[in-house]
KENUZA-692665 format. One record per atom (N, C-alpha, C): atom name; residue in one letter; x, y, z. Coordinates in Angstrom, 3 decimals. Example, Ala and Ser with C-alpha at 12.3 -4.5 7.8 and 13.67 -1.06 7.14 Angstrom:
# KENUZA-692665
N; A; 13.190; -5.690; 7.800 $
CA; A; 12.300; -4.500; 7.800 $
C; A; 13.200; -3.300; 7.800 $
N; S; 12.850; -2.250; 7.080 $
CA; S; 13.670; -1.060; 7.140 $
C; S; 12.900; 0.030; 7.870 $
This chain:
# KENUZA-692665
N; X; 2.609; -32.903; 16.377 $
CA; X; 2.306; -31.696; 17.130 $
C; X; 0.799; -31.499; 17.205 $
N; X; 0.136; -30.624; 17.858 $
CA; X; -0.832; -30.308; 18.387 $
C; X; -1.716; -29.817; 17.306 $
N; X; -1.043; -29.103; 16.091 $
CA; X; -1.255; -28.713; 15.500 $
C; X; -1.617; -29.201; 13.848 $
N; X; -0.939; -30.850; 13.755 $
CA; X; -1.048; -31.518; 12.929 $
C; X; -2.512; -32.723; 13.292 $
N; X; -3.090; -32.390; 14.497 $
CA; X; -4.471; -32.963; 14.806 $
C; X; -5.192; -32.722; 13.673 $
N; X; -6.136; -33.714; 13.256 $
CA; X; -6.935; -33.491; 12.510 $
C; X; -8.502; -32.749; 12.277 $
N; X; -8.918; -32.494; 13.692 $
CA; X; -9.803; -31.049; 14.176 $
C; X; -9.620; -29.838; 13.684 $
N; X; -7.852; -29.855; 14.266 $
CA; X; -7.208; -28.276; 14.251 $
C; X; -6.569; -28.182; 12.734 $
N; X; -6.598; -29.091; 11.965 $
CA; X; -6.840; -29.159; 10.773 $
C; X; -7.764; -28.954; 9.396 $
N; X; -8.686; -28.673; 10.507 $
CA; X; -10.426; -28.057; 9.701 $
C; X; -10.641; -26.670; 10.519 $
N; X; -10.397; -26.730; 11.679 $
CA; X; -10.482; -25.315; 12.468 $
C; X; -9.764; -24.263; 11.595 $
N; X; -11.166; -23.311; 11.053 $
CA; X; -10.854; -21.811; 10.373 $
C; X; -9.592; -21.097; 11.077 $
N; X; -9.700; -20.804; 12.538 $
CA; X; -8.588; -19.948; 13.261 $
C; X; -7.438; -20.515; 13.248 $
N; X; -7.124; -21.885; 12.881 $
CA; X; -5.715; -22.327; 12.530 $
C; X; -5.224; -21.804; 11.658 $
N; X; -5.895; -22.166; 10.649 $
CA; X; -5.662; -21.899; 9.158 $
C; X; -5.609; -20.786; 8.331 $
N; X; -6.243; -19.680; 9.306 $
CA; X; -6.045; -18.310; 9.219 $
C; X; -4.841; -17.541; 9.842 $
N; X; -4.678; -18.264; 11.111 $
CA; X; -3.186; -18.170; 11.541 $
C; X; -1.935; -18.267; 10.593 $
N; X; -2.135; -19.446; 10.056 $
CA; X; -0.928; -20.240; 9.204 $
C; X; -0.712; -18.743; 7.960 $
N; X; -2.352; -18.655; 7.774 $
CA; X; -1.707; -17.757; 6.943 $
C; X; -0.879; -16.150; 6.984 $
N; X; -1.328; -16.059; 8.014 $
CA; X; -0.661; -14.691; 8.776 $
C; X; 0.850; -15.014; 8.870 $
N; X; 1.029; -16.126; 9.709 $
CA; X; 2.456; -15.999; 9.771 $
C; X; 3.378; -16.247; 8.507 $
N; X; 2.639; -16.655; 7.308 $
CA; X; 3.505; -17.206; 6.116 $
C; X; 3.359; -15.372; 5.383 $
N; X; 2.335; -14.904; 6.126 $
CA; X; 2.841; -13.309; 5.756 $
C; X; 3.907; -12.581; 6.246 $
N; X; 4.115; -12.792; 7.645 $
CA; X; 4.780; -11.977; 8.161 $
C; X; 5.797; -12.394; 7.693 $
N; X; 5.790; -14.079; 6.869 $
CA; X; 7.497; -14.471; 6.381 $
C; X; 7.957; -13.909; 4.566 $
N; X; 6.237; -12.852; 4.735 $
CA; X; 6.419; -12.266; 3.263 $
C; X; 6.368; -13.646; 2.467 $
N; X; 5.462; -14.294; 2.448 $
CA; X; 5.467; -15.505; 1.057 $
C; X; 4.178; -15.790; 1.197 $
N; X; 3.501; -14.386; 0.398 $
CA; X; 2.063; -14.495; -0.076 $
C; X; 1.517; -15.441; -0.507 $
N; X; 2.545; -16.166; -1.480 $
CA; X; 1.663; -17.385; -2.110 $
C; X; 1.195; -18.697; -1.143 $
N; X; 2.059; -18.703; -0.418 $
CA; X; 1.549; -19.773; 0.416 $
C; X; 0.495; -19.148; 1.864 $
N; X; 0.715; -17.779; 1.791 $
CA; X; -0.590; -17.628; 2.979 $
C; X; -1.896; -17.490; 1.835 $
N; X; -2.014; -17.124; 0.632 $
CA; X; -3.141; -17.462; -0.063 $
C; X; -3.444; -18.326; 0.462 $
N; X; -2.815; -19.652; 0.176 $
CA; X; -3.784; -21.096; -0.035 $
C; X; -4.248; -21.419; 1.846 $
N; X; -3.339; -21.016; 2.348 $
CA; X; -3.922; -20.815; 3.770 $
C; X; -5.633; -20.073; 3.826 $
N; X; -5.017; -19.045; 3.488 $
CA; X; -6.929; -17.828; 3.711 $
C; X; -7.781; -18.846; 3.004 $
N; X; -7.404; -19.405; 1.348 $
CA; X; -8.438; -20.404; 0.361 $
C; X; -8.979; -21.353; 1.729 $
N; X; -7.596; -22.063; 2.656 $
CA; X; -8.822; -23.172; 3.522 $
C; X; -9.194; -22.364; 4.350 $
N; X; -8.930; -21.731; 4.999 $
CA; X; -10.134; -20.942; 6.034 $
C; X; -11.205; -20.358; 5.488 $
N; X; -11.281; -20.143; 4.692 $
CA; X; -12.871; -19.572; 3.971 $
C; X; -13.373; -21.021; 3.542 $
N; X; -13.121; -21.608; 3.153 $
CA; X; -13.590; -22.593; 2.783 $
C; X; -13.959; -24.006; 4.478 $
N; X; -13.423; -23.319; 5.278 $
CA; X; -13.896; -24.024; 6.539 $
C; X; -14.473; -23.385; 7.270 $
N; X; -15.006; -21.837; 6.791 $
CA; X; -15.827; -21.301; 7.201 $
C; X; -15.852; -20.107; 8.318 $
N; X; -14.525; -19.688; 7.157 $
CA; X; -13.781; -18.066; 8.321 $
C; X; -14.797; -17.083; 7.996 $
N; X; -15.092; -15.925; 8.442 $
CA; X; -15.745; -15.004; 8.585 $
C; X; -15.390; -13.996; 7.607 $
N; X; -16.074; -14.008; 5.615 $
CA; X; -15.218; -13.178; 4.466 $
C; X; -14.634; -11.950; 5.573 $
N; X; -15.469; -11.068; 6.452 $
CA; X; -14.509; -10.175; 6.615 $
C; X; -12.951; -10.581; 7.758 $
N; X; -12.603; -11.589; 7.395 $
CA; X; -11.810; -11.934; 8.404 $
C; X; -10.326; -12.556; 7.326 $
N; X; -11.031; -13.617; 6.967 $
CA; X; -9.739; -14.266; 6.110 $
C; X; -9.831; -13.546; 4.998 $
N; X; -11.369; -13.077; 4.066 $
CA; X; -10.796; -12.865; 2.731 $
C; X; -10.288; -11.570; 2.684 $
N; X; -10.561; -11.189; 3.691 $
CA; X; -9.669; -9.530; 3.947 $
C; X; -8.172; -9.847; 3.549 $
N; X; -7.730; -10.644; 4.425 $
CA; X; -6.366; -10.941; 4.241 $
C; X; -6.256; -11.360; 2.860 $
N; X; -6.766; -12.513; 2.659 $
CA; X; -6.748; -12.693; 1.159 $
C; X; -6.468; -11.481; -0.229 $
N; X; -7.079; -10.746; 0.236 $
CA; X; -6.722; -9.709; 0.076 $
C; X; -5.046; -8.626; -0.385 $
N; X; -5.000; -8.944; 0.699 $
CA; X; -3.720; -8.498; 1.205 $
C; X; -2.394; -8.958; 0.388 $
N; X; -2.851; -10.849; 0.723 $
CA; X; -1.392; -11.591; -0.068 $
C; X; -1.857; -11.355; -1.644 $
N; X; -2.991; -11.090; -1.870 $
CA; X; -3.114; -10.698; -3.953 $
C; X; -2.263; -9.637; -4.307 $
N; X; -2.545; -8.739; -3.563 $
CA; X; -1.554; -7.415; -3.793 $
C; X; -0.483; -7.598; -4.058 $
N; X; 0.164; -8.282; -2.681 $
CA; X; 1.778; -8.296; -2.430 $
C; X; 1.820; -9.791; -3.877 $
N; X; 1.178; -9.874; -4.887 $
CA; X; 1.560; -10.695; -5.543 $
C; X; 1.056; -10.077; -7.175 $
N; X; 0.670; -9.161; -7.065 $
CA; X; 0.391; -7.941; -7.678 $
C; X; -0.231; -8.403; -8.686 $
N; X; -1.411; -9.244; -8.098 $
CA; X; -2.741; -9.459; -8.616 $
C; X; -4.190; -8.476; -8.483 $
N; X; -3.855; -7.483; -9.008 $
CA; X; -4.490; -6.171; -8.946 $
C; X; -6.140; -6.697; -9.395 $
N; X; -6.350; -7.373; -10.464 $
CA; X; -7.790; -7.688; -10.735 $
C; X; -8.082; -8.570; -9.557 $
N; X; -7.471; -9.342; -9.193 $
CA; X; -8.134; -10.650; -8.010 $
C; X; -9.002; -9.665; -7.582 $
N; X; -7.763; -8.704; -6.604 $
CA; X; -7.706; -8.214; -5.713 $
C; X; -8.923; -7.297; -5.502 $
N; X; -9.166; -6.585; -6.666 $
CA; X; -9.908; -5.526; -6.736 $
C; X; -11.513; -6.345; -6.810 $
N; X; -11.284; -7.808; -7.453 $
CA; X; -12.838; -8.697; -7.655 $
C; X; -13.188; -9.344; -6.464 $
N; X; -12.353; -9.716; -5.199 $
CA; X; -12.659; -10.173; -3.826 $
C; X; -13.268; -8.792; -3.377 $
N; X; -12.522; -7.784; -2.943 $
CA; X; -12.918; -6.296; -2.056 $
C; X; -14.520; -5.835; -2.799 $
N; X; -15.019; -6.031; -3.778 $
CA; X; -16.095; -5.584; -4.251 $
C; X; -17.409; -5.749; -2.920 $
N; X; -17.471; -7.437; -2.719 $
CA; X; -18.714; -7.715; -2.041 $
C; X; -18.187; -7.529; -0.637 $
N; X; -16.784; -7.505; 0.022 $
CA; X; -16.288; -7.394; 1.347 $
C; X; -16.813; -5.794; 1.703 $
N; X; -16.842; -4.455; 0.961 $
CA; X; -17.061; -3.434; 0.762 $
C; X; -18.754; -3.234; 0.678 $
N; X; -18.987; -4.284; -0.039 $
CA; X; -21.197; -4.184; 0.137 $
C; X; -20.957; -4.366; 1.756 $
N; X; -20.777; -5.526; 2.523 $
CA; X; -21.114; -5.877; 3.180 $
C; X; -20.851; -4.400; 4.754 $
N; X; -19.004; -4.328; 4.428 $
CA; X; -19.030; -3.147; 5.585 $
C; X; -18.295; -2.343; 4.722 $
N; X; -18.804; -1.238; 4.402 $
CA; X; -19.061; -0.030; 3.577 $
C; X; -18.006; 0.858; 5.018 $
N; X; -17.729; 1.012; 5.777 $
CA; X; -16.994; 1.705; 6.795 $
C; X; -15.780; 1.086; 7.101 $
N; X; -14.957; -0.080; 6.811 $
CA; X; -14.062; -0.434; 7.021 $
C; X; -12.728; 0.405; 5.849 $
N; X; -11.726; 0.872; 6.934 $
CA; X; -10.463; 1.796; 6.142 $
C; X; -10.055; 0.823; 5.727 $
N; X; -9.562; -0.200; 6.109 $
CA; X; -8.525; -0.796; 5.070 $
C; X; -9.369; -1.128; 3.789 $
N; X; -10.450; -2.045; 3.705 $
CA; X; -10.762; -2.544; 2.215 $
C; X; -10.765; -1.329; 1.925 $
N; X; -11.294; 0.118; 1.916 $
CA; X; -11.300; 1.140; 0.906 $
C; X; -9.690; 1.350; 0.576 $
N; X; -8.829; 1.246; 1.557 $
CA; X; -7.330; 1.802; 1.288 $
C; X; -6.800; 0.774; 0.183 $
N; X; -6.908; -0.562; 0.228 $
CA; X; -6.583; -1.483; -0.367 $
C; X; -7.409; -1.589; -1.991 $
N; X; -8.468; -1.253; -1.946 $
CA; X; -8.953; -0.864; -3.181 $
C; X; -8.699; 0.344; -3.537 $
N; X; -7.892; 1.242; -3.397 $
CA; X; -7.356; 1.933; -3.893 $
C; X; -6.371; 2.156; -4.521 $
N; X; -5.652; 1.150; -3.811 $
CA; X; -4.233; 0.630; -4.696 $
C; X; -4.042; -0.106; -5.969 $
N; X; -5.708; -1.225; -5.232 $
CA; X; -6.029; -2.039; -6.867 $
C; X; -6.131; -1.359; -7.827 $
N; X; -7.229; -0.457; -7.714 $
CA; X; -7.483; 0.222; -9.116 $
C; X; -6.792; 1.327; -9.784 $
N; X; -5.539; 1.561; -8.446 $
CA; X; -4.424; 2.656; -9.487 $
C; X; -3.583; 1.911; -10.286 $
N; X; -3.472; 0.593; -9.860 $
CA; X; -2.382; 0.025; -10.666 $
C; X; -3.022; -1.039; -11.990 $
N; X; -4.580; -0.480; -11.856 $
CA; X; -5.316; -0.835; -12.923 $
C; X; -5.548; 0.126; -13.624 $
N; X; -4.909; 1.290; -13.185 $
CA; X; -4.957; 2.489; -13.999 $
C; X; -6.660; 3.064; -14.113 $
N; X; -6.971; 2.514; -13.372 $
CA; X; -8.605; 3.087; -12.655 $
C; X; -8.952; 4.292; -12.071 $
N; X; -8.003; 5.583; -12.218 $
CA; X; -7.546; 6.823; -11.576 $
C; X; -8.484; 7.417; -10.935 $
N; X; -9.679; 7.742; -11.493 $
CA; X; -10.639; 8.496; -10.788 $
C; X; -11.380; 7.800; -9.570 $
N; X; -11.825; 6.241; -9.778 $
CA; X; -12.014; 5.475; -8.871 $
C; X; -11.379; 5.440; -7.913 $
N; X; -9.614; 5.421; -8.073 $
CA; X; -8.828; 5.159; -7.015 $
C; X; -8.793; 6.466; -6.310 $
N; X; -8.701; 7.677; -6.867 $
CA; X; -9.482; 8.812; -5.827 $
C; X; -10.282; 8.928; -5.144 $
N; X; -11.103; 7.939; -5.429 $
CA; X; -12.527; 8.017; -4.580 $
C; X; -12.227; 7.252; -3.502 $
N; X; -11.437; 6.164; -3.236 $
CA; X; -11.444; 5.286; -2.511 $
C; X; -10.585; 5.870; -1.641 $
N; X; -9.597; 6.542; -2.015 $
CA; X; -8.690; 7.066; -0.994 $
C; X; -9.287; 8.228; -0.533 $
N; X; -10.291; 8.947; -0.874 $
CA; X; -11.172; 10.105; -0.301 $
C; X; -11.961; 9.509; 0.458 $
N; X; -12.672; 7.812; 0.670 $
CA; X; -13.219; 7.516; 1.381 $
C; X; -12.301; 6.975; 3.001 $
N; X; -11.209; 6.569; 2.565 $
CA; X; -10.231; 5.689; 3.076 $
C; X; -9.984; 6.994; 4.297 $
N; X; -9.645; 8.189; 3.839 $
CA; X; -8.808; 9.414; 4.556 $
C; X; -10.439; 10.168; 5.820 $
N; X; -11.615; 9.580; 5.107 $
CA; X; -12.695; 10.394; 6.078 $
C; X; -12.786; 9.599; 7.114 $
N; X; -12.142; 8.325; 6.999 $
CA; X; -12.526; 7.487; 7.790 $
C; X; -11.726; 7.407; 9.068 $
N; X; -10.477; 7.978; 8.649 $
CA; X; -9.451; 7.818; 9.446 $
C; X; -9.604; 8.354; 11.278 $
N; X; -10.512; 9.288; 11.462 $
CA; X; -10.613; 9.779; 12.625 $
C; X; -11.809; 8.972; 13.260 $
N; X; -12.623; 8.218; 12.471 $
CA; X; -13.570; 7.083; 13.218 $
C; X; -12.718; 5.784; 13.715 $
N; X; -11.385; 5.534; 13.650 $
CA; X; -11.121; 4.607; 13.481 $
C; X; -9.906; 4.829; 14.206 $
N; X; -8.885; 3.386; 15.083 $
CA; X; -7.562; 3.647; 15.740 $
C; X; -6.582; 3.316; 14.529 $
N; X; -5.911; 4.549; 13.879 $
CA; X; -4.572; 4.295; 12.759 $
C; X; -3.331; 4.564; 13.602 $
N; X; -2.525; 4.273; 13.190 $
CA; X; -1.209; 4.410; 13.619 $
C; X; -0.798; 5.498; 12.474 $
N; X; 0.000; 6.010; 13.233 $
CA; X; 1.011; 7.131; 11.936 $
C; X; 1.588; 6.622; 10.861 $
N; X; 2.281; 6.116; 11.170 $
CA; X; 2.694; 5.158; 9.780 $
C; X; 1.581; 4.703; 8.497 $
N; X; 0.671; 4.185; 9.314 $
CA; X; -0.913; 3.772; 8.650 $
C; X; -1.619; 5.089; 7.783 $
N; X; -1.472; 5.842; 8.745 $
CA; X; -2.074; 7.454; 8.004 $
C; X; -1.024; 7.480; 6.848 $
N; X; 0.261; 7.809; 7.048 $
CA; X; 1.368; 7.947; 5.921 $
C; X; 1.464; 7.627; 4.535 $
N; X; 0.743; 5.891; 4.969 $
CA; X; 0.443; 5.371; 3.477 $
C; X; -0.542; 5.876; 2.821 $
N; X; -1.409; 6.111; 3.811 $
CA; X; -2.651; 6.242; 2.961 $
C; X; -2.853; 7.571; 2.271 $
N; X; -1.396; 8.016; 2.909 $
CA; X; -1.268; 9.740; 2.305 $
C; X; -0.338; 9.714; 0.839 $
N; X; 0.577; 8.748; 1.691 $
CA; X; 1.529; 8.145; 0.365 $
C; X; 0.843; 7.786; -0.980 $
N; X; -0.189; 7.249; -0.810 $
CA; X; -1.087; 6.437; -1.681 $
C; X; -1.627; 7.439; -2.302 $
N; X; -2.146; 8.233; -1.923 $
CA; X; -3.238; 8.983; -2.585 $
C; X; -2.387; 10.238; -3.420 $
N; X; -1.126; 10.312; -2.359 $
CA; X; -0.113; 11.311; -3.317 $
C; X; 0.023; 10.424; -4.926 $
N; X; 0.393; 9.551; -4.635 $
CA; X; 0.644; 8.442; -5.957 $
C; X; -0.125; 8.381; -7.311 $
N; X; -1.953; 8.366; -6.649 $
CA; X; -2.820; 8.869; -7.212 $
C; X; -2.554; 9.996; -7.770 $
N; X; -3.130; 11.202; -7.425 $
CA; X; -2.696; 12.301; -7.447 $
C; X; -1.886; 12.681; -8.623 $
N; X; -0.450; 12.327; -8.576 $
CA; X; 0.174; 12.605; -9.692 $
C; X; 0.356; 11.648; -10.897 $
N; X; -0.447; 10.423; -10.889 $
CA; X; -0.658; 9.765; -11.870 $
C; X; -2.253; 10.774; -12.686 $
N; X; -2.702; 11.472; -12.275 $
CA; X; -3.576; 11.929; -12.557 $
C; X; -2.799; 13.563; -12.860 $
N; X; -2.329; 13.758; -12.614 $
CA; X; -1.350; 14.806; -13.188 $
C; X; -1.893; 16.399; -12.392 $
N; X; -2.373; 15.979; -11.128 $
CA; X; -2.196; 17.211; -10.736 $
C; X; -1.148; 17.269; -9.128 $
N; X; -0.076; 17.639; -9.428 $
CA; X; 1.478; 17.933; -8.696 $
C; X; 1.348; 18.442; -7.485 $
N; X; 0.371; 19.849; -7.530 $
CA; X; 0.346; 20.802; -6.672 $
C; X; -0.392; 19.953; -5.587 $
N; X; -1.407; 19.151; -5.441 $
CA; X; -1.980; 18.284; -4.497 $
C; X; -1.480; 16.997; -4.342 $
N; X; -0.586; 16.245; -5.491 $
CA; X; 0.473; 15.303; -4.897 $
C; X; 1.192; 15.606; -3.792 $
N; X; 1.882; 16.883; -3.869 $
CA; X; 2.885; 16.964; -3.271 $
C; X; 2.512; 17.450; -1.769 $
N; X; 1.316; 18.098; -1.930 $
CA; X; 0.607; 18.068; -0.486 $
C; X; 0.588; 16.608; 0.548 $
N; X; 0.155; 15.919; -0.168 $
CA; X; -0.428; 14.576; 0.212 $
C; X; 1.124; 13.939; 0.515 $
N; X; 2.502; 14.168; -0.105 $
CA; X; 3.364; 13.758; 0.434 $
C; X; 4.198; 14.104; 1.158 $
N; X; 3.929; 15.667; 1.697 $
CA; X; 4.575; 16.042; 2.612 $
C; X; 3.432; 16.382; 4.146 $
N; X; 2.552; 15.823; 3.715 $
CA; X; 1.752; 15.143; 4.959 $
C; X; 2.056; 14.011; 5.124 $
N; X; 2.243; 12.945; 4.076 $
CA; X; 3.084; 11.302; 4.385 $
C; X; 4.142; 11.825; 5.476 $
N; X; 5.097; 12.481; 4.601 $
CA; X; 6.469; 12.391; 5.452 $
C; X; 6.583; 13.647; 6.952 $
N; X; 5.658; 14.353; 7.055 $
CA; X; 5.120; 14.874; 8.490 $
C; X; 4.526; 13.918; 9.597 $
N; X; 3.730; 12.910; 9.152 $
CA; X; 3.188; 11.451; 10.097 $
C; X; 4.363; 10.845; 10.299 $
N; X; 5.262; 10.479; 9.151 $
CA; X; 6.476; 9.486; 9.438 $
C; X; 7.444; 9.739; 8.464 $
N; X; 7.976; 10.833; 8.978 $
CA; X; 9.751; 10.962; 8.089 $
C; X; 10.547; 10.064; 7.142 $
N; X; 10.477; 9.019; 7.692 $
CA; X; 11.269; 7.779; 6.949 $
C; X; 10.296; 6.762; 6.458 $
N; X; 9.088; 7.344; 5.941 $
CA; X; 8.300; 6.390; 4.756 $
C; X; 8.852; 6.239; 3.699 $
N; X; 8.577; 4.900; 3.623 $
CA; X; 9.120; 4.190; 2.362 $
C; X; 9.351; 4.852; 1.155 $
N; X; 9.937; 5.398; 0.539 $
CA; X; 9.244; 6.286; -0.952 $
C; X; 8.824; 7.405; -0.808 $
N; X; 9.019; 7.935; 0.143 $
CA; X; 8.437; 9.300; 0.383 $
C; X; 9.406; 10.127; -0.044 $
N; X; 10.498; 10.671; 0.348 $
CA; X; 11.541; 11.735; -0.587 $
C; X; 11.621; 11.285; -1.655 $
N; X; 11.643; 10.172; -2.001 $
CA; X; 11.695; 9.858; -3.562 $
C; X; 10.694; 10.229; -4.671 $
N; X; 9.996; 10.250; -4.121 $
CA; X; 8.830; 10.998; -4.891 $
C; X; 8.443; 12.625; -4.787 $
N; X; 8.625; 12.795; -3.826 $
CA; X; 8.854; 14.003; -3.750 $
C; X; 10.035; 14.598; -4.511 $
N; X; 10.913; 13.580; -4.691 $
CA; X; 11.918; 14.348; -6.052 $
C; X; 11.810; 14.516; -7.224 $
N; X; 11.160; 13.137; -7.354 $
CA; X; 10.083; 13.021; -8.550 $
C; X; 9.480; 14.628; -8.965 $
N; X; 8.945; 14.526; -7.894 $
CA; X; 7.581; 16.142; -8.203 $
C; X; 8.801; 17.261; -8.715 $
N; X; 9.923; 17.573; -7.552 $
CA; X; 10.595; 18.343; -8.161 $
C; X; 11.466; 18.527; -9.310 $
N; X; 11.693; 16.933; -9.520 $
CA; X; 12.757; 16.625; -10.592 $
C; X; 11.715; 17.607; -12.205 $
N; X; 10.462; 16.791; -12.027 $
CA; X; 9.217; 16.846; -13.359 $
C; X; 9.155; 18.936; -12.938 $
N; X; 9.269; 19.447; -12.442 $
CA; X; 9.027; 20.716; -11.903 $
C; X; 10.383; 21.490; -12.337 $
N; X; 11.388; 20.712; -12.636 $
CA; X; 12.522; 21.937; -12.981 $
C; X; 12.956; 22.037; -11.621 $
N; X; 13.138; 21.642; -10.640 $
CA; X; 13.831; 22.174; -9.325 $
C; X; 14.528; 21.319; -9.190 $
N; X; 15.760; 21.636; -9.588 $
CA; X; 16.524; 20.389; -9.735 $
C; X; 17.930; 20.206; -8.035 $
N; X; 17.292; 21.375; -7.768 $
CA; X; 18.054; 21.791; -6.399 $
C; X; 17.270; 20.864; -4.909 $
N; X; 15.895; 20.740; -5.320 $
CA; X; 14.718; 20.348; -4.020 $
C; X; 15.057; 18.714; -4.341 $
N; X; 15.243; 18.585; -6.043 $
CA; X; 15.155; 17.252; -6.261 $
C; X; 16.768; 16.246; -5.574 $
N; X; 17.443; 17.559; -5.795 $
CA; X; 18.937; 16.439; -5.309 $
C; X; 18.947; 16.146; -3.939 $
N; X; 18.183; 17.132; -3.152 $
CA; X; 18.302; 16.783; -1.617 $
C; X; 16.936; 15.725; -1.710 $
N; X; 16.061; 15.831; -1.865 $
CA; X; 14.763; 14.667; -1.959 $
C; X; 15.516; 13.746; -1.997 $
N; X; 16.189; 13.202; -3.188 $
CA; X; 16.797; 11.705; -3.554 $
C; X; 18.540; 11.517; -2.788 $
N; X; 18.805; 12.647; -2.302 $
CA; X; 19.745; 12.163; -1.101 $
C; X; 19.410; 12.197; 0.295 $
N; X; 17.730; 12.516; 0.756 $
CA; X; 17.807; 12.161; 2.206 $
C; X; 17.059; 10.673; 1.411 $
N; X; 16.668; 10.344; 0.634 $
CA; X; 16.212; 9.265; 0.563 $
C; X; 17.289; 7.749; 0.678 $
N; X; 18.129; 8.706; -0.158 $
CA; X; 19.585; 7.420; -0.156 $
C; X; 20.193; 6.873; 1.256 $
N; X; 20.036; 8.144; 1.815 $
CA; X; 20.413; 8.172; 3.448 $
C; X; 19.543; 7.263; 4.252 $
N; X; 18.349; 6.943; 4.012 $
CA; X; 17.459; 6.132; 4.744 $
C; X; 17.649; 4.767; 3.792 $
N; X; 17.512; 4.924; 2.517 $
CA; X; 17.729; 3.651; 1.936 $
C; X; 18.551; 3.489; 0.791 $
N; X; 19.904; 2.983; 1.143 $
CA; X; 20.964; 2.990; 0.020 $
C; X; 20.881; 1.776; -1.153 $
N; X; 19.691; 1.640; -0.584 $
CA; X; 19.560; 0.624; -2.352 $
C; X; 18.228; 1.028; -3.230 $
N; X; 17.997; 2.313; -2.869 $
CA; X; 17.057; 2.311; -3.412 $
C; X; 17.022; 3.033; -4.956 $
N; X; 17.173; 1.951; -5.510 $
CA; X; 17.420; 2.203; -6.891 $
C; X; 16.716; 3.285; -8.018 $
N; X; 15.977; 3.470; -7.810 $
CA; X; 15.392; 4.815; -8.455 $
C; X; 15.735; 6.610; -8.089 $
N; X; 15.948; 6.544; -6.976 $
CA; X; 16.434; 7.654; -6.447 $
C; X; 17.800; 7.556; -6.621 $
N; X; 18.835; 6.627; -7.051 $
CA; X; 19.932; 6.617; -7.269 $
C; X; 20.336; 7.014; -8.598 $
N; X; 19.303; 6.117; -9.633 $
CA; X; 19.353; 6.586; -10.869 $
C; X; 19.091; 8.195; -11.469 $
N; X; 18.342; 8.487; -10.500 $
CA; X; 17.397; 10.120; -10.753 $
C; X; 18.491; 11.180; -10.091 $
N; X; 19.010; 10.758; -8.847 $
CA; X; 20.470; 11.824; -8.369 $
C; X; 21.381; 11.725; -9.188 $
N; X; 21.076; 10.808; -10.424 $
CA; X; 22.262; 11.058; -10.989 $
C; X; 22.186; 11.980; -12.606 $
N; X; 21.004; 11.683; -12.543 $
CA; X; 20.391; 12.398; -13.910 $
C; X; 20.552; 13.785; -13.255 $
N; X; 20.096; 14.098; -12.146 $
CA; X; 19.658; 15.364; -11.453 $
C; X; 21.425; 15.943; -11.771 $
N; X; 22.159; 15.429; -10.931 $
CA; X; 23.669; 16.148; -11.250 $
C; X; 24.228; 16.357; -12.508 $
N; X; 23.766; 14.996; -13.500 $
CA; X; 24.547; 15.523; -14.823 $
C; X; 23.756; 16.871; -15.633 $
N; X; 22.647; 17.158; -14.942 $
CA; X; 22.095; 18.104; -15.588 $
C; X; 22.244; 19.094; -15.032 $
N; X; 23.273; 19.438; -13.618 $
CA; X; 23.761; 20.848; -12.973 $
C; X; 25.375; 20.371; -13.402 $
N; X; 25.369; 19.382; -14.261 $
CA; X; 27.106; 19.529; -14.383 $
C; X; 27.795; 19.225; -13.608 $
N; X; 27.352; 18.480; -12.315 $
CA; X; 27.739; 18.084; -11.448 $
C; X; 28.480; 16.403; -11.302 $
């Protein structure tokens, strides 16, 4: 094939391709080593190692992740995603105050920039996440019922929000939270486990 030429075999935009689509097939590990040859044939860091990026996460290599975005971030200090994406690194590095910052930078940015709703959602999702890993509720729960105002059926969004109510004593907000959640996703195993804690504790 056209594609097994040995040109288009050193060509960065192949190889940056390859790795996109071994994303979209969700198998990070192999679009890594894809982004590794396009940087190394001379992709543009904000281009492949962005992505690079991307497949560390979904492989929940939180230090990589967070040690690539450092100099991608010197370079363009205004780009939403590396701030959104370093925000995630360093919550799940338990980096809390940092990861506030990044998602306070991530959210100013949002009106300089074309997001999609969904896109806003996470980044609302995200920062709710923050938020109550840092233990203040009353602004989690802001941040997630602005998620689920952009896009109703975000991932994790009633579920956490049951969360807030479950930890809150509302054990009434929490059973509907984790049953519109079941309703959108019936495997979602945490909200299944928690509707059920939630009922044995109304006796239900």
């Amino acid at each position: 094939s056209a594609l097994g030429r040995p040109e288009w075999q050193t060509d960065f935009r192949v190889l940056h391709q390859r790795g996109r689509c071994a994303q979209h097939r969700s198998d990070p590990n192999e679009a890594e080593r894809w982004y590794l040859q396009a940087i190394k044939a001379g992709a543009p860091a904000g281009l492949s190692k962005a992505q690079l990026v991307v497949a560390l996460l979904a492989q929940e290599r939180w230090a990589d992740a967070n040690r690539e975005l450092e100099p991608l971030l010197e370079a363009e200090p205004n780009r939403l995603d590396l701030h959104s994406n370093r925000a995630v690194a360093l919550l799940r590095l338990n980096r809390l105050e940092e990861a506030l910052g990044e998602s306070d930078l991530a959210l100013g940015l949002m009106d300089s920039v074309e997001v999609s709703d969904s896109d806003r959602a996470d980044l609302w999702l995200n920062r709710s996440t923050i938020l109550q890993e840092l233990g203040n509720r009353d602004q989690a729960r802001i941040a997630i019922q602005q998620a689920l105002r952009l896009h109703p059926e975000i991932a994790n969004g009633h579920t956490n929000l049951g969360l807030l109510d479950h930890l809150g004593r509302d054990l009434t907000q929490a059973e509907q939270a984790y049953r519109r959640s079941l309703e959108q996703n019936p495997d979602d195993t945490l909200a299944s486990v928690n509707l059920a804690g939630v009922l044995l504790c109304q006796g239900g």
